[in-house]
C-alpha positions as YAML, in Angstrom:
chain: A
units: angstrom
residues:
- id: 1
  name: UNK
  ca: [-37.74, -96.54, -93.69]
- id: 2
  name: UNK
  ca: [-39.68, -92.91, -94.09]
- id: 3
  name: UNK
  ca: [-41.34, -94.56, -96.94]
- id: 4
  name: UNK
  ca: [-42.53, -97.94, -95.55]
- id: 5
  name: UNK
  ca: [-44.11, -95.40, -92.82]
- id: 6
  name: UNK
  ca: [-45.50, -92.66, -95.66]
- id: 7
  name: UNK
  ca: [-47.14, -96.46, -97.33]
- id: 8
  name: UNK
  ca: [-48.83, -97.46, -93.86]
- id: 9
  name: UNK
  ca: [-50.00, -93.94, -93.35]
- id: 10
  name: UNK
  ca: [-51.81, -93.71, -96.34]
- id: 11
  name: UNK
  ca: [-52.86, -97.31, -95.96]
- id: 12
  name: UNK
  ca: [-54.37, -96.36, -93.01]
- id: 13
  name: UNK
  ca: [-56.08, -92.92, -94.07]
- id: 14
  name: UNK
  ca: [-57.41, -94.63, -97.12]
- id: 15
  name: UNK
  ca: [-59.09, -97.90, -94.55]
- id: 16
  name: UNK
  ca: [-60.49, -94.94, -92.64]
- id: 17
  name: UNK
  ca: [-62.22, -92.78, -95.41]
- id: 18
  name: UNK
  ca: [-63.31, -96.13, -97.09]
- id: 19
  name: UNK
  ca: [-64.75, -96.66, -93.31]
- id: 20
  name: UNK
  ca: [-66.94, -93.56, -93.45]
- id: 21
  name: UNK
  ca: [-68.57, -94.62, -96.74]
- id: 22
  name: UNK
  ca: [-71.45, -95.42, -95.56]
- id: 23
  name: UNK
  ca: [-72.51, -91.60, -94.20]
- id: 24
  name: UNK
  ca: [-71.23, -90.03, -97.90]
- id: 25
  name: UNK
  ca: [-72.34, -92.84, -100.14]
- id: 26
  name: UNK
  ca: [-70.28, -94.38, -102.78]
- id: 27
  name: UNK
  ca: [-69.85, -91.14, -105.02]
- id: 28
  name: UNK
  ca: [-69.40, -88.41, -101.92]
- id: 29
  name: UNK
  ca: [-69.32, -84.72, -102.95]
- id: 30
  name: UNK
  ca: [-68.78, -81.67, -100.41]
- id: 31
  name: UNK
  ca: [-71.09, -79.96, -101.91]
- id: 32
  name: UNK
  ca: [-74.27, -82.26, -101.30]
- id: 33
  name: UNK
  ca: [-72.43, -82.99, -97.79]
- id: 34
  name: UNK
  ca: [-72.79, -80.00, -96.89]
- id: 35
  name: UNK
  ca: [-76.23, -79.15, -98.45]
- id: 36
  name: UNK
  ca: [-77.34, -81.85, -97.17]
- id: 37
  name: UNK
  ca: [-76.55, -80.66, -93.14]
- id: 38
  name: UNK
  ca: [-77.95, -77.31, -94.29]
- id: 39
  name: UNK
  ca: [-81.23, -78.65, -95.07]
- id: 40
  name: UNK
  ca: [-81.38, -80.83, -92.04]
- id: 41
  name: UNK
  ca: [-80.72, -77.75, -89.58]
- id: 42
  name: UNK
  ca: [-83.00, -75.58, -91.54]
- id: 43
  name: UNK
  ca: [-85.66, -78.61, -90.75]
- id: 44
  name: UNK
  ca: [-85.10, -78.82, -87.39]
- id: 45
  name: UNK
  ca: [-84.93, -75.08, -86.77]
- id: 46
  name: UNK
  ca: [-87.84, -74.60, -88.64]
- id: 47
  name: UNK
  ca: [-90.01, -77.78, -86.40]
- id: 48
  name: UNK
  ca: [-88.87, -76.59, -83.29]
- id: 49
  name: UNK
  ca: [-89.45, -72.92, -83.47]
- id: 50
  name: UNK
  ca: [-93.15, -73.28, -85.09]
- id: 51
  name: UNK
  ca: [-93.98, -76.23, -82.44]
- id: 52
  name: UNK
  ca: [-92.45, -75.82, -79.12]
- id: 53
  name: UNK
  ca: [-92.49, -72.66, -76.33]
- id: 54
  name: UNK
  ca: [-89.95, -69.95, -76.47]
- id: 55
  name: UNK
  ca: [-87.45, -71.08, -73.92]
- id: 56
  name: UNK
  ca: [-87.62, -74.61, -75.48]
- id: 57
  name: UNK
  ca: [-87.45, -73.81, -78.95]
- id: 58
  name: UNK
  ca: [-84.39, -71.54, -78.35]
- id: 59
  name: UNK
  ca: [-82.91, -74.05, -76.26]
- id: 60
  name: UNK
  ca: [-83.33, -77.12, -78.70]
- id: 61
  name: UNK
  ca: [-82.33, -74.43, -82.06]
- id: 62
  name: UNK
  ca: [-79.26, -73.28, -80.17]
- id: 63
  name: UNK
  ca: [-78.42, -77.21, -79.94]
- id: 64
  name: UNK
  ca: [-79.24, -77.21, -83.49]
- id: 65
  name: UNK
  ca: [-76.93, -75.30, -84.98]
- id: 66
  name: UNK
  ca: [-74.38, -76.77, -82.28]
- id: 67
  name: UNK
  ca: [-74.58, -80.01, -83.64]
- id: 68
  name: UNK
  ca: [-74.34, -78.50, -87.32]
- id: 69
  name: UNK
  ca: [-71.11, -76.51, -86.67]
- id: 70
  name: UNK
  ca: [-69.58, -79.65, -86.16]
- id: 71
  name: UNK
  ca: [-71.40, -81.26, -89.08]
- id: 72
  name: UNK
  ca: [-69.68, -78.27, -90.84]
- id: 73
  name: UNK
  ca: [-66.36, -78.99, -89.39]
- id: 74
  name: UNK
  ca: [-66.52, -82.64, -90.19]
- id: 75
  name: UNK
  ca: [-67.36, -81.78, -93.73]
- id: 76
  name: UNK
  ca: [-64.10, -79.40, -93.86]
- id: 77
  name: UNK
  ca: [-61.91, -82.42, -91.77]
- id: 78
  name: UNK
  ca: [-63.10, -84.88, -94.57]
- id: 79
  name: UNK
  ca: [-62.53, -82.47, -97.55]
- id: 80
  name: UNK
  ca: [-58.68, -81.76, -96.13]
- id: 81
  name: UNK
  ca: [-58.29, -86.08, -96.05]
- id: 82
  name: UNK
  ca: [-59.39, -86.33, -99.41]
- id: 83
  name: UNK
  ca: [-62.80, -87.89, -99.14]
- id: 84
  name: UNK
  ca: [-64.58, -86.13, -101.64]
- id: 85
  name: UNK
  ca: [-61.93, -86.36, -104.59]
- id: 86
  name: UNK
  ca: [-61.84, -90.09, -104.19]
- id: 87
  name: UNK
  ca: [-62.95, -92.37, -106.80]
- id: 88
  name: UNK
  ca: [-65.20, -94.84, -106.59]
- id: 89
  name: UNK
  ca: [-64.09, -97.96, -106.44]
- id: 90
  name: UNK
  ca: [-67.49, -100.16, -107.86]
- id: 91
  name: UNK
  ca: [-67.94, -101.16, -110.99]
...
């Protein structure tokens, strides 16, 4: 019976990752992932200091790199399920 649950679990896991495909691409890598939410804060940080006031531009970076912590910890939730060793499945 512990199997037939194991089976459905990783059933499941594997309906989810497949689900997410289409924020990592067919081929995701952790590394791009995460280079990829670097590059994006940097961006933003970069816009909103040069362009905005001081109290908005601090307000709107510290929201920033908010919003890319949990980018980060996303990337580290999806490396721990396996999402970046899969396979591709296309041919």
């Amino acid at each position: 019976m512990s199997a037939d649950a194991a089976t459905g679990d990783e059933t499941s896991s594997s309906a989810f990752l497949t689900g997410l495909e289409f924020l990592t691409g067919p081929d995701p890598n952790a590394g791009s992932f995460l280079l990829v939410v670097g590059i994006v804060t940097c961006m933003f940080i970069a816009v909103f200091q040069l362009a905005l006031s001081p109290p908005v531009s601090n307000l709107l970076t510290g929201a920033v790199l908010v919003v890319a912590i949990i980018s980060f910890i996303l990337g580290a939730i999806l490396d721990m399920l396996g999402h970046f060793d899969a396979e591709s499945t296309e041919t």
